[in-house]
Backbone as a chain_set.jsonl record, in Angstrom:
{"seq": "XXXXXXXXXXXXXXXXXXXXXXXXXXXXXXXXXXXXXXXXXXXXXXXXXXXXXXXXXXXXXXXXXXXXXXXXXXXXXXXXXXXXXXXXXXXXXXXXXXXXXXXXXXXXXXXXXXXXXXXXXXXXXXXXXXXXXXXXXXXXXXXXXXXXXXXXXXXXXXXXXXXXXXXXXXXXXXXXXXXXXXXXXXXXXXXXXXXXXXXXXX", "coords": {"N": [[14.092, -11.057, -8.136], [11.3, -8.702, -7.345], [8.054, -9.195, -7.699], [5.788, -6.799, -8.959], [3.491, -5.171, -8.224], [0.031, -3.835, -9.223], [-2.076, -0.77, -8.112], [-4.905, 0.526, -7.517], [-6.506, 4.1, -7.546], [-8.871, 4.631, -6.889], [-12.26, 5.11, -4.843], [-11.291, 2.935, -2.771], [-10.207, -0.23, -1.664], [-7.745, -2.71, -2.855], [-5.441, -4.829, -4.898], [-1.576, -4.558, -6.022], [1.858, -4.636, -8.106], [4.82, -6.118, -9.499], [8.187, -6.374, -8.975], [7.726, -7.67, -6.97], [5.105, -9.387, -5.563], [1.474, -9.44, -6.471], [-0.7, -7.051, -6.196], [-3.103, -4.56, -5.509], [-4.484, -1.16, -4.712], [-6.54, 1.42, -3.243], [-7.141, 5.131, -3.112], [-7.755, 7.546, -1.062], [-8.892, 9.845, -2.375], [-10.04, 12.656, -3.392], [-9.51, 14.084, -5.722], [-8.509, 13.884, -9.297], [-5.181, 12.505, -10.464], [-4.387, 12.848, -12.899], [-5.224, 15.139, -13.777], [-3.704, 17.233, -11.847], [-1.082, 19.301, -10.779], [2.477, 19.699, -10.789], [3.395, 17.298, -9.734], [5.156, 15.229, -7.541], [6.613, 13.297, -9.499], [8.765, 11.623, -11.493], [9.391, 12.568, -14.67], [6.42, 13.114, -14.896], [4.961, 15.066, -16.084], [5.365, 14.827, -18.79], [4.314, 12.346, -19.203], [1.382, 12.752, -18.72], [0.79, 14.138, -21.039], [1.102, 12.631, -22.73], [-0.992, 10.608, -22.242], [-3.117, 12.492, -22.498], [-3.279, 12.389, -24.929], [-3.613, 9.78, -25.866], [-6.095, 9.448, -24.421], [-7.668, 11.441, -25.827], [-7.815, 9.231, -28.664], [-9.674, 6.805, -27.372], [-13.064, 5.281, -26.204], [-15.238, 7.667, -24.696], [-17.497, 6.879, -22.88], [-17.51, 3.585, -21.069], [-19.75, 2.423, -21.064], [-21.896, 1.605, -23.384], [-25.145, 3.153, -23.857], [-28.228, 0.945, -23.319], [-30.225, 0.326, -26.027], [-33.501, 0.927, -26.48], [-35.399, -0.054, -28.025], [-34.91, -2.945, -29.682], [-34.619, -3.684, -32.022], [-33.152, -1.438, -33.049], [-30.321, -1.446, -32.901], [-27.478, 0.289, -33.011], [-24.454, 0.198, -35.413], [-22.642, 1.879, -34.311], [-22.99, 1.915, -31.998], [-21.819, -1.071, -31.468], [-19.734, -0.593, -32.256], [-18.221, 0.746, -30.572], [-18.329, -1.064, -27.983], [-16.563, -2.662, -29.089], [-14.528, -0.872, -28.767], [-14.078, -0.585, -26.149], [-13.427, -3.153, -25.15], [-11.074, -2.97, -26.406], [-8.996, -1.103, -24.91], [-7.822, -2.094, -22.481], [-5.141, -3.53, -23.784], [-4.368, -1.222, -25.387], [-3.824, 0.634, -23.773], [-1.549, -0.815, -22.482], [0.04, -1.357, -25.093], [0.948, 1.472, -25.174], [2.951, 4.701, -25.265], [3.107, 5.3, -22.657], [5.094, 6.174, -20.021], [7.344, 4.801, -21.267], [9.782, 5.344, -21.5], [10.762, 4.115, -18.854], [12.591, 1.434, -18.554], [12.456, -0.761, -16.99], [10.059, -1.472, -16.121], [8.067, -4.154, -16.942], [6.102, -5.323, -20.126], [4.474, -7.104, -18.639], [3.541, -6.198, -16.911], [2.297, -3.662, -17.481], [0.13, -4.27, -18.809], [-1.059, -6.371, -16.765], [-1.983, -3.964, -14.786], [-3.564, -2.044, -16.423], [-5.589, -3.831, -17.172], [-6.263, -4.073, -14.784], [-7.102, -2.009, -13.743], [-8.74, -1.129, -15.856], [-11.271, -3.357, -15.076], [-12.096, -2.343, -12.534], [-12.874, -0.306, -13.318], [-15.315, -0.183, -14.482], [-16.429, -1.5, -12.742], [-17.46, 0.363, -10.898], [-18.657, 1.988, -12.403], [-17.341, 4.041, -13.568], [-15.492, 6.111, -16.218], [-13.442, 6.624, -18.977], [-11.458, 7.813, -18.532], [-10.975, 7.754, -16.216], [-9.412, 4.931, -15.87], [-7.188, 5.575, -17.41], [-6.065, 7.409, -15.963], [-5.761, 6.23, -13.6], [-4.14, 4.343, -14.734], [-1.614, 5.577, -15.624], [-1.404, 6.775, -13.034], [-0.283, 4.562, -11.355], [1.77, 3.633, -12.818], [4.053, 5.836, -12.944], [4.298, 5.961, -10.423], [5.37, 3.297, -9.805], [7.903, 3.708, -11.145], [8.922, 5.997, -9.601], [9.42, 4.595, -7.666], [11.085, 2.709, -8.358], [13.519, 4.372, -8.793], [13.536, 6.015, -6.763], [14.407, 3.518, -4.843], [16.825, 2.235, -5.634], [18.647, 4.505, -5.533], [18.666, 5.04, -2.366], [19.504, 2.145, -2.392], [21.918, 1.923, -2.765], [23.25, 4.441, -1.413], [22.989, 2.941, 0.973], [24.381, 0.174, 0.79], [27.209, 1.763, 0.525], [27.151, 2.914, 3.484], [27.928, 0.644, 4.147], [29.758, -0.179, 3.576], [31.385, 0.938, 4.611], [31.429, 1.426, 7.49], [31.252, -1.186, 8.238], [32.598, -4.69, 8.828], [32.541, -5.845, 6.157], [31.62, -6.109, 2.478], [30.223, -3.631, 0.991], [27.714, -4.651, 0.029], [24.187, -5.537, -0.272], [21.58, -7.222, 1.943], [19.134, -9.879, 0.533], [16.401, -9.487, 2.275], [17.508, -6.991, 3.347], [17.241, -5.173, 0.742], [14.746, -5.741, 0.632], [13.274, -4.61, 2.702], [14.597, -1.841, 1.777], [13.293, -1.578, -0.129], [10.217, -1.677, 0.889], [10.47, 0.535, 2.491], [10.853, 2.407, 0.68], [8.319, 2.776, -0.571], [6.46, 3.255, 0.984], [7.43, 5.88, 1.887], [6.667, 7.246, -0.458], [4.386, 7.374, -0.761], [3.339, 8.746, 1.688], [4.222, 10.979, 0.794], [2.459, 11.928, -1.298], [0.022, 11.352, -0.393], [-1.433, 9.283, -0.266], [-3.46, 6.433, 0.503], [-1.916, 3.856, 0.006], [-1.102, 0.62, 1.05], [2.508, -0.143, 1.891], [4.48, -2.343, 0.145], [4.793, -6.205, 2.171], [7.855, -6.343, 3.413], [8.433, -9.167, 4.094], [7.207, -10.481, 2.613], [8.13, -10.338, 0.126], [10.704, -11.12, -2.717], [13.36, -10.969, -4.01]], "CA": [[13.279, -9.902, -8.528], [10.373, -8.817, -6.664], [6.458, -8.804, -8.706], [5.195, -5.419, -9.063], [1.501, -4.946, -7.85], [-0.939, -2.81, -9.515], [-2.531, -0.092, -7.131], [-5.761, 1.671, -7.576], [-6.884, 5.367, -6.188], [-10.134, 5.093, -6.66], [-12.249, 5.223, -3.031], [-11.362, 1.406, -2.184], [-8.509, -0.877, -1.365], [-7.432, -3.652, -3.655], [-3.859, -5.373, -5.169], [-0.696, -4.594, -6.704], [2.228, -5.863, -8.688], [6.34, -5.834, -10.359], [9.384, -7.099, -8.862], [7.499, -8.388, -5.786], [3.294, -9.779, -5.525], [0.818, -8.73, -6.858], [-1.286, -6.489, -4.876], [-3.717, -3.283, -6.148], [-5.432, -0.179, -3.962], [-7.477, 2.692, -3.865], [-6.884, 6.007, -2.722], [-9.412, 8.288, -0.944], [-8.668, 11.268, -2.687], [-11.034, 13.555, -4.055], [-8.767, 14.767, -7.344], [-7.432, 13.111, -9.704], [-3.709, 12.975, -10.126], [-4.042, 13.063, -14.223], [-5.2, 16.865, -13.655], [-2.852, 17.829, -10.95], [0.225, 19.886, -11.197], [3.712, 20.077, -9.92], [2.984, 16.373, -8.725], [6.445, 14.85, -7.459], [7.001, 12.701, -9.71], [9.766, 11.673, -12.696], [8.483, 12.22, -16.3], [5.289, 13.382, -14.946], [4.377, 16.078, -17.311], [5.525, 14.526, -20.328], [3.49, 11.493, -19.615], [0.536, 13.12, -18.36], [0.662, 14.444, -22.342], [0.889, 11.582, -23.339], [-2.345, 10.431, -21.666], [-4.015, 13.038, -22.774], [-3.666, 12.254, -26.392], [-4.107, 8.144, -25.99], [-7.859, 9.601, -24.087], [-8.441, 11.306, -27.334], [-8.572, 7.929, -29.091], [-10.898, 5.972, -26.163], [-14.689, 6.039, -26.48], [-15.731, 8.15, -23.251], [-17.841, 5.609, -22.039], [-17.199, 2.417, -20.618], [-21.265, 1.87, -21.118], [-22.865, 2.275, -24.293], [-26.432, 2.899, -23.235], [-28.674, 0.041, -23.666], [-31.687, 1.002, -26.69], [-34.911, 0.231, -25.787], [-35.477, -0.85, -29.447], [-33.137, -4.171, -30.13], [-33.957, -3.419, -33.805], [-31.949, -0.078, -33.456], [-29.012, -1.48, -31.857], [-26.908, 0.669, -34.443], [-22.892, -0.265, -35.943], [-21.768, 2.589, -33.811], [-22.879, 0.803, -30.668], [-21.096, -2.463, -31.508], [-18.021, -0.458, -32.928], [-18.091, 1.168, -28.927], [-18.076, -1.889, -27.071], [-15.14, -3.193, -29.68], [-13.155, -0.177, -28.771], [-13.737, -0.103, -24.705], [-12.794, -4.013, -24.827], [-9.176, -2.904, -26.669], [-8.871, -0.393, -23.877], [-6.555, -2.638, -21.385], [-4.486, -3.889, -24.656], [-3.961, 0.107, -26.133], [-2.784, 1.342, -22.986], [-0.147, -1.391, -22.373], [0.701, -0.829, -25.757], [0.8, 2.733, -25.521], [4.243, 5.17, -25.122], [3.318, 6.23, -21.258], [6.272, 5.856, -19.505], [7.932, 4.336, -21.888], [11.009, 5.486, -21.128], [10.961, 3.327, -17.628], [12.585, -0.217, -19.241], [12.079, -1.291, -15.781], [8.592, -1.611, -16.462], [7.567, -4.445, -18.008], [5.0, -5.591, -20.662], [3.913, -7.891, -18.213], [3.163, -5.082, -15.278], [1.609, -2.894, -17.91], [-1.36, -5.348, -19.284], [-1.776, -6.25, -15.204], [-2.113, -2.512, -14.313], [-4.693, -2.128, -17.332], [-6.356, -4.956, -16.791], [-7.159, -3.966, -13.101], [-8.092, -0.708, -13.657], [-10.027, -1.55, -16.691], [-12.49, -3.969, -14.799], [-12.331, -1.671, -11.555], [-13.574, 1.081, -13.781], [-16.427, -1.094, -15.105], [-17.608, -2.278, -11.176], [-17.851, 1.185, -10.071], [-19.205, 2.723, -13.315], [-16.226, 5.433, -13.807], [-15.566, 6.701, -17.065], [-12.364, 6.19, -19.241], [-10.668, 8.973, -18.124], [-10.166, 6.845, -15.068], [-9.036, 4.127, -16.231], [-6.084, 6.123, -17.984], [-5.709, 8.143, -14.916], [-5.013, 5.345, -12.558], [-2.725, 3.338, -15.274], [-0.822, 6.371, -15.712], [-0.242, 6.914, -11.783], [0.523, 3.162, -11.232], [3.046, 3.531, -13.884], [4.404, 7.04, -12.47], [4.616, 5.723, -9.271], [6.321, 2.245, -9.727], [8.949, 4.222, -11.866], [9.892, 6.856, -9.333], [9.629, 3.729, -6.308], [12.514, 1.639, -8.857], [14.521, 5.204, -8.745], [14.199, 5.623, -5.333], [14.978, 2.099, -4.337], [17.994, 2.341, -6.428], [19.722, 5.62, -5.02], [18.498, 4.342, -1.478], [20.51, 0.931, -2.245], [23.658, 2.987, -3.237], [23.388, 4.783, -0.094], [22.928, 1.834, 2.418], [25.845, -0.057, 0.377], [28.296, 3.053, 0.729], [27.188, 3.067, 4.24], [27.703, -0.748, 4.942], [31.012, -0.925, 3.336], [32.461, 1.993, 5.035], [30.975, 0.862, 8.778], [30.732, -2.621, 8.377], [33.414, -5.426, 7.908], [32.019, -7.268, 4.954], [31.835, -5.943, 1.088], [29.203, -3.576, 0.604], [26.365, -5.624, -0.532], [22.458, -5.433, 0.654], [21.243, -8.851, 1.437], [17.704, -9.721, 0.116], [16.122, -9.151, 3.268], [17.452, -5.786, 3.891], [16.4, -5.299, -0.039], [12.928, -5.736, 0.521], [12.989, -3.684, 3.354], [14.679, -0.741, 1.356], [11.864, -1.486, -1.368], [9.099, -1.249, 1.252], [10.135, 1.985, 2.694], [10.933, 3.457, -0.331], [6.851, 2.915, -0.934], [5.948, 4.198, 2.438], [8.042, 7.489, 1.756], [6.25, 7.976, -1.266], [2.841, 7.144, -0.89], [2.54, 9.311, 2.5], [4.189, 12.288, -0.083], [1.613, 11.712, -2.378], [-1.014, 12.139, 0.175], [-2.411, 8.177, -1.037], [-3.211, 5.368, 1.382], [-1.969, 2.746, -0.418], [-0.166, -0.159, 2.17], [3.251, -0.76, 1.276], [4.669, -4.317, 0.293], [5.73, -6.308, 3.693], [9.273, -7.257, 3.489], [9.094, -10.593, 4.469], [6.598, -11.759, 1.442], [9.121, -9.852, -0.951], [11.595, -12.021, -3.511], [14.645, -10.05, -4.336]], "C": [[11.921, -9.962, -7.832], [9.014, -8.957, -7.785], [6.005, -7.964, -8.755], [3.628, -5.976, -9.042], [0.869, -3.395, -7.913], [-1.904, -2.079, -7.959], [-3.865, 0.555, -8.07], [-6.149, 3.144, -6.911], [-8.28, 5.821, -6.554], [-11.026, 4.772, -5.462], [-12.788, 3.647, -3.054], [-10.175, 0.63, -1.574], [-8.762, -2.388, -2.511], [-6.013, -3.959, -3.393], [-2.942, -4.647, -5.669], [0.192, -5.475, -7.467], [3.43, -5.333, -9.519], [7.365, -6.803, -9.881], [8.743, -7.734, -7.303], [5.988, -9.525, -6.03], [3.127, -9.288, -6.195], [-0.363, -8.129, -5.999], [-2.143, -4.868, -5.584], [-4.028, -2.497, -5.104], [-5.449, 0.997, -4.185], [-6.797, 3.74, -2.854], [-8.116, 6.716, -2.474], [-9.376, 9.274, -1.307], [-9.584, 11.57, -3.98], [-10.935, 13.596, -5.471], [-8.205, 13.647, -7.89], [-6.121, 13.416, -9.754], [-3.604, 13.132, -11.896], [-4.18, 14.103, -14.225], [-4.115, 17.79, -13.217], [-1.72, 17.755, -11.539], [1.384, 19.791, -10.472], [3.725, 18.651, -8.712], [4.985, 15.463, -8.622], [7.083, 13.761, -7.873], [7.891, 12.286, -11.02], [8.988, 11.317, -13.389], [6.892, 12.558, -16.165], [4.336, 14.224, -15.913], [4.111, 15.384, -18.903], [4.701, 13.436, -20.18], [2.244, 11.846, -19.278], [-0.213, 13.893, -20.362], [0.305, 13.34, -23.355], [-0.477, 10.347, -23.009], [-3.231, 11.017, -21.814], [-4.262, 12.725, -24.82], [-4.064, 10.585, -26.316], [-5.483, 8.826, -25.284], [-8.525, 10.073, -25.568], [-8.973, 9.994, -28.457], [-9.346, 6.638, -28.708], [-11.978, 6.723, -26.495], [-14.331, 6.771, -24.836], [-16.31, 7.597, -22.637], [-17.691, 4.248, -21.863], [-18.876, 1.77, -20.377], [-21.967, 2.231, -21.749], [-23.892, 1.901, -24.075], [-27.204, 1.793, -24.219], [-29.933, 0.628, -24.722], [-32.452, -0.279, -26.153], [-35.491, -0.458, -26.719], [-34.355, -2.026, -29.563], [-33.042, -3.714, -31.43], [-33.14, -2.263, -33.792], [-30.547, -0.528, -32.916], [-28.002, -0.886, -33.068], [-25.003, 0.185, -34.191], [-22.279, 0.277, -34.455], [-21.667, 2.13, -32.477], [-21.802, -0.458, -30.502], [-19.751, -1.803, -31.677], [-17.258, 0.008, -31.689], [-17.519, 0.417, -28.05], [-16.945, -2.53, -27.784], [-13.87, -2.36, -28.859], [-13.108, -0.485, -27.253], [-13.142, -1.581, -24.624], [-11.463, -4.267, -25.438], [-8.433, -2.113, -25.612], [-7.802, -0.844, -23.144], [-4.791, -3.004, -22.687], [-3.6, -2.442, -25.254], [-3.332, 0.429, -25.017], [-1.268, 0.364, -22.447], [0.602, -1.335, -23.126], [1.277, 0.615, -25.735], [2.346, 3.316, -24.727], [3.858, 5.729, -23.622], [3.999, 5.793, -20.443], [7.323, 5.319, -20.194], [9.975, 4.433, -21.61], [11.739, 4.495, -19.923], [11.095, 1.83, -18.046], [12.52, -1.011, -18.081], [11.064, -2.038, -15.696], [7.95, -2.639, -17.638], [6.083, -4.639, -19.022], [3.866, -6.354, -19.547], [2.661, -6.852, -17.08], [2.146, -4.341, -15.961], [0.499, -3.509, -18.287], [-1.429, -5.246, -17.526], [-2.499, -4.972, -15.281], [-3.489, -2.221, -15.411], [-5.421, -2.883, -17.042], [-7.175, -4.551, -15.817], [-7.723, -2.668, -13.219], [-9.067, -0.411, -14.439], [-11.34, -2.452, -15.906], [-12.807, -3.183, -13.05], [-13.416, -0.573, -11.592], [-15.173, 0.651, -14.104], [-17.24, -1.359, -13.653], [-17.743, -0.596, -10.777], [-18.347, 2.422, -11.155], [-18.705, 4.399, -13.601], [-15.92, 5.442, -15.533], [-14.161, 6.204, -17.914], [-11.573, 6.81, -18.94], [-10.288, 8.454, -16.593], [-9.565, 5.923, -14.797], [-7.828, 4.495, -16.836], [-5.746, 6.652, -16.775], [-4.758, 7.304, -13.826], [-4.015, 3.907, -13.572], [-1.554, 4.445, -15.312], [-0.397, 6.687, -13.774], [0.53, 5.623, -10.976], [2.16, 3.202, -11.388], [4.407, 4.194, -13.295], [5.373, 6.623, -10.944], [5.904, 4.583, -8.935], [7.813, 2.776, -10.35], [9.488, 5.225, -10.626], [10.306, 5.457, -8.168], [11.286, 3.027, -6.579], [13.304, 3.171, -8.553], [14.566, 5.268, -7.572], [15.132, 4.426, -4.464], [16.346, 1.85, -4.698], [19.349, 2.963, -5.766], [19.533, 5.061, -3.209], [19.78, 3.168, -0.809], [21.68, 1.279, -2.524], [24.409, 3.336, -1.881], [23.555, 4.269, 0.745], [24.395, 0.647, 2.157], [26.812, 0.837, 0.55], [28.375, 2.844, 2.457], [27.997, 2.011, 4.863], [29.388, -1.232, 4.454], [31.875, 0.635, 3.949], [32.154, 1.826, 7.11], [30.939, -0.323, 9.109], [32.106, -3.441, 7.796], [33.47, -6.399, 7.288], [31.907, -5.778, 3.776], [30.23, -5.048, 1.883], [27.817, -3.565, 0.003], [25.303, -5.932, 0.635], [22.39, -7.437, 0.532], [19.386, -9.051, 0.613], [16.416, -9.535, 0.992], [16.008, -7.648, 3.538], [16.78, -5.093, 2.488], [14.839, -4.674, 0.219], [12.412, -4.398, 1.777], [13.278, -2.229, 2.695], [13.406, -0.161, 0.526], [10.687, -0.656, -0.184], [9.1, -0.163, 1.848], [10.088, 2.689, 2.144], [8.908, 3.614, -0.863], [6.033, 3.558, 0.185], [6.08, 5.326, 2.275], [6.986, 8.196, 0.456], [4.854, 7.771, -1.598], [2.254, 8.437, 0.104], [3.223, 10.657, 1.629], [3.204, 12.938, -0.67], [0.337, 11.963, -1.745], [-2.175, 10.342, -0.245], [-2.244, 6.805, 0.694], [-3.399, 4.373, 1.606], [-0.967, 1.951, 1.534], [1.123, -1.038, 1.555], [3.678, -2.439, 1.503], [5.276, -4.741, 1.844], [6.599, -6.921, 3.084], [9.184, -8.767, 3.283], [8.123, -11.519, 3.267], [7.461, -10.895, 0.465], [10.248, -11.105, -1.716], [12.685, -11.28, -4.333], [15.78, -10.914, -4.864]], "O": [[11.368, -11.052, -7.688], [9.368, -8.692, -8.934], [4.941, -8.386, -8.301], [2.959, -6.831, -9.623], [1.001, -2.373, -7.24], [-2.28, -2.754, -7.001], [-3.702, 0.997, -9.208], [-6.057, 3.235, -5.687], [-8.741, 6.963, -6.546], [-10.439, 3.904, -4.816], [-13.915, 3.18, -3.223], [-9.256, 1.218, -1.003], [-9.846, -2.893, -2.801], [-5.376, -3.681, -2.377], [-3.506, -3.591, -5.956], [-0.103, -6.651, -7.68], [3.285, -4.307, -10.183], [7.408, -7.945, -10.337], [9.567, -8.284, -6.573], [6.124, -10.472, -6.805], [3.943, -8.612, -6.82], [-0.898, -8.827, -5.138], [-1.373, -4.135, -6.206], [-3.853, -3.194, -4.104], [-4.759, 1.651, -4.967], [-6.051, 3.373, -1.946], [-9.151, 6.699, -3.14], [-9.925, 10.049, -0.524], [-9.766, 11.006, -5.06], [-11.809, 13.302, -6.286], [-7.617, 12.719, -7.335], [-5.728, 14.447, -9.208], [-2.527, 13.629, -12.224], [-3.196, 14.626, -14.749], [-3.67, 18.762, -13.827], [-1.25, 16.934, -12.327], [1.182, 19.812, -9.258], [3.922, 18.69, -7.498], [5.742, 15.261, -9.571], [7.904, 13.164, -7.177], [7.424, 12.998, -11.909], [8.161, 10.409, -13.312], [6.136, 12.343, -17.112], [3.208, 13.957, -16.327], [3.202, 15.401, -19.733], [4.062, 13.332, -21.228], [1.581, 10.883, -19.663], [-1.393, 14.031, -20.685], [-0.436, 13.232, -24.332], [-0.67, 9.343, -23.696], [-4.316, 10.556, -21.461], [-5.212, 12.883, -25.587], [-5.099, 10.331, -26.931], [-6.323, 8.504, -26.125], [-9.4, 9.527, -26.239], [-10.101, 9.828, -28.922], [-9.6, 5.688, -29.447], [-12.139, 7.893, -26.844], [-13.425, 6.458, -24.063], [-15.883, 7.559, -21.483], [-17.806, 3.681, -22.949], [-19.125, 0.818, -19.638], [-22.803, 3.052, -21.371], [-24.122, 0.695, -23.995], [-27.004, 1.667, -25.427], [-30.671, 1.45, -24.178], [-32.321, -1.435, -25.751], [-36.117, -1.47, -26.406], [-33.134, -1.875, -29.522], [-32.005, -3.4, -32.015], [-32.333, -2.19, -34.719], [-29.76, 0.331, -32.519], [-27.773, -1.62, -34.03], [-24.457, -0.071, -33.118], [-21.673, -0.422, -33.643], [-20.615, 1.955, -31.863], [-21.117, -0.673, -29.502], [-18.728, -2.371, -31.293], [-16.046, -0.161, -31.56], [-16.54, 0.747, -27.381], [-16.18, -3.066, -26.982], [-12.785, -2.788, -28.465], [-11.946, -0.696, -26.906], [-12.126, -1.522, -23.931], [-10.783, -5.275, -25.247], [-7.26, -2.423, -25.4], [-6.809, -0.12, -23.076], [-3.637, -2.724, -22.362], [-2.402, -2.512, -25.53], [-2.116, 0.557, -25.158], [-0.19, 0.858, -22.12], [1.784, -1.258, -22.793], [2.248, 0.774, -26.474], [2.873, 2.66, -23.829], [4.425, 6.798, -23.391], [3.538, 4.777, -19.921], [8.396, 5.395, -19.595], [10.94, 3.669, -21.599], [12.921, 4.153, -19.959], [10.148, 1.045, -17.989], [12.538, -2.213, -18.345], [11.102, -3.182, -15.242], [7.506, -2.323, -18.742], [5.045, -4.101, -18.636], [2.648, -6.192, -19.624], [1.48, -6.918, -16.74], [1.082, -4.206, -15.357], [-0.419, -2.865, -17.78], [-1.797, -4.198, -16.997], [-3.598, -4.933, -15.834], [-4.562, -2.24, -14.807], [-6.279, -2.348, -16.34], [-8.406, -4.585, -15.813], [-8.822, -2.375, -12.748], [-10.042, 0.282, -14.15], [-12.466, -2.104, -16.26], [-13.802, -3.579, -12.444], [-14.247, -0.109, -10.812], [-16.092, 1.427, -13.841], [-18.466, -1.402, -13.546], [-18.626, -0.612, -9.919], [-18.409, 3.6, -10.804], [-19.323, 5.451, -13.764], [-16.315, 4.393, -16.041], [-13.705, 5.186, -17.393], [-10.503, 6.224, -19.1], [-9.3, 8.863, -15.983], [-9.083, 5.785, -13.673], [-7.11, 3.495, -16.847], [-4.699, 6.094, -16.448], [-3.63, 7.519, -13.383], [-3.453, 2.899, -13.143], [-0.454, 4.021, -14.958], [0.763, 6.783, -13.373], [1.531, 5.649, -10.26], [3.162, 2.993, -10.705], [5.478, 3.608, -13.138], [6.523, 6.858, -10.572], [6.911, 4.727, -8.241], [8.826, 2.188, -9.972], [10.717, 5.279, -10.649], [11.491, 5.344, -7.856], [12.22, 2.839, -5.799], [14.013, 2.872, -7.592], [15.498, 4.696, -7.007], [16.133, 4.494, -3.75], [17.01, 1.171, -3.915], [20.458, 2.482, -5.531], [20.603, 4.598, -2.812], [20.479, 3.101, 0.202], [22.521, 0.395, -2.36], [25.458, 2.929, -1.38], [24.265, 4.794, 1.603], [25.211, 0.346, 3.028], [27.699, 0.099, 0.98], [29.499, 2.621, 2.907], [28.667, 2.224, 5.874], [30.025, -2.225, 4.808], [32.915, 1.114, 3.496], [33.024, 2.308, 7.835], [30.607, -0.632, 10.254], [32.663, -3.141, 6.74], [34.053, -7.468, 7.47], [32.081, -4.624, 4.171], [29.478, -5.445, 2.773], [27.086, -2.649, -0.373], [25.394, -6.33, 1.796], [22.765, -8.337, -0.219], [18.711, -8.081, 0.27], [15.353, -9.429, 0.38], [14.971, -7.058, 3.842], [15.789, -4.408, 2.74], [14.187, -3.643, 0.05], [11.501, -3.573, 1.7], [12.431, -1.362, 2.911], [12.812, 0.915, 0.457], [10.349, 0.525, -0.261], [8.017, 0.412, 1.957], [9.52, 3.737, 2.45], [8.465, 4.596, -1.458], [5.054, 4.293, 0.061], [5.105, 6.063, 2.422], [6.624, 9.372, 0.431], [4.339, 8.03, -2.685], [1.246, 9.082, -0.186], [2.529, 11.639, 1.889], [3.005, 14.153, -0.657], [-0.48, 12.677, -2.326], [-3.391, 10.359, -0.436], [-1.349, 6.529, 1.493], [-4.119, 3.767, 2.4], [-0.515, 2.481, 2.55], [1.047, -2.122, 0.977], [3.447, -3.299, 2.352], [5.967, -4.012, 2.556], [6.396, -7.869, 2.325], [9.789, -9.415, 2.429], [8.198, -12.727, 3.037], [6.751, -11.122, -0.514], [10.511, -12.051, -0.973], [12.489, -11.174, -5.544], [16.855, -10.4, -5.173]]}, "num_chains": 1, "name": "protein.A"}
C-alpha cells in the first residue's frame, strides 16, 4: 500500500500523504474550491454541505486578538483558543467524505493537522483550513477511483495482449497511481507535483 500525502492550495508548495509518502502542496489559485461549482469531482456537492455546516461550529478565527489589558483576558477568549486547538481533531472526526472507506483515520488527522498549522503560519482564517481538508479529501477519493478503473483497464489490456495473467506489477502500479494524479491535478487547474513512481510502495 502506498502512504497518502496531504496537499495544500494555498500560494506555496509543501507535502502529502495515503497509500504512498507523505508529501503536502499549495496551489496558486486565486478561488477557493469550497465555493466553486460543477467542480469534477465524486461526492463533491454533498460534501461541500457538509463543510459548510462543520464551519458553522469553528470559531472564525484562528487568532483571538491579544487585549491590551491582561486583567480583561475574558472566558470567551480562553473558550476560543480551546475550540481552534480541537479544530484538526473535529474535522478528522467529522462525516466529510465519509463515504470514501479508503480514507483512513490516519490520512484524515495528517491532512488536518497540515492544514491546521499551515493556516496558522500564513494567518488564514478557518474557512481555509476546512477548505483545503475538504479538497485533499475530494481529491485523494476521486485519485483511489481513478487508479482503480485505470488498473482494470491496463489488466484487461495486459491479459488480452500479453502472455502472462493479467496482473499490474508494483512498478507499473505506482506508475498508474502517479498519472492518475497528473490527469487530475492539470483538470483541476492545481500545481500540485505528482508522487514519483519509483519512491511509491504498492
Amino acid at each position: 500500500m502506498r502512504a497518502p500525502q496531504p496537499h495544500s492550495h494555498f500560494r506555496d508548495s509543501c507535502t502529502r500523504h495515503h497509500h504512498r509518502s507523505t508529501d503536502t502542496k499549495m496551489s496558486g489559485n486565486d478561488y477557493t474550491f469550497f465555493s466553486a461549482t460543477n467542480v469534477p469531482l465524486a461526492d463533491w456537492a454533498i460534501n461541500c454541505q457538509r463543510a459548510e455546516l462543520l464551519l458553522q461550529r469553528l470559531p472564525g478565527s484562528l487568532h483571538p486578538s491579544d487585549s491590551k489589558d491582561n486583567t480583561h483576558v475574558s472566558d470567551d477568549m480562553n473558550s476560543t483558543s480551546s475550540a481552534v486547538a480541537l479544530i484538526p481533531a473535529l474535522l478528522a472526526g467529522s462525516d466529510i467524505y465519509k463515504e470514501c472507506t479508503s480514507i483512513s483515520h490516519d490520512y484524515r488527522l495528517t491532512v488536518a493537522q497540515y492544514s491546521f498549522i499551515r493556516s496558522l503560519a500564513i494567518n488564514a482564517d478557518t474557512k481555509h483550513i476546512v477548505d483545503n481538508y475538504l479538497l485533499n479529501l475530494a481529491i485523494e477519493n476521486q485519485c483511489n477511483l481513478n487508479y482503480k478503473k485505470r488498473c482494470l483497464e491496463f489488466a484487461n489490456w495486459k491479459l488480452l495482449h500479453c502472455n502472462y495473467m493479467g496482473k499490474l506489477t508494483r512498478q507499473e502500479k505506482a506508475i498508474v497511481w502517479s498519472h492518475c494524479q497528473s490527469e487530475l491535478y492539470q483538470l483541476l487547474g492545481l500545481n500540485w507535483t505528482p508522487d514519483d513512481p519509483n519512491t511509491l510502495n504498492f
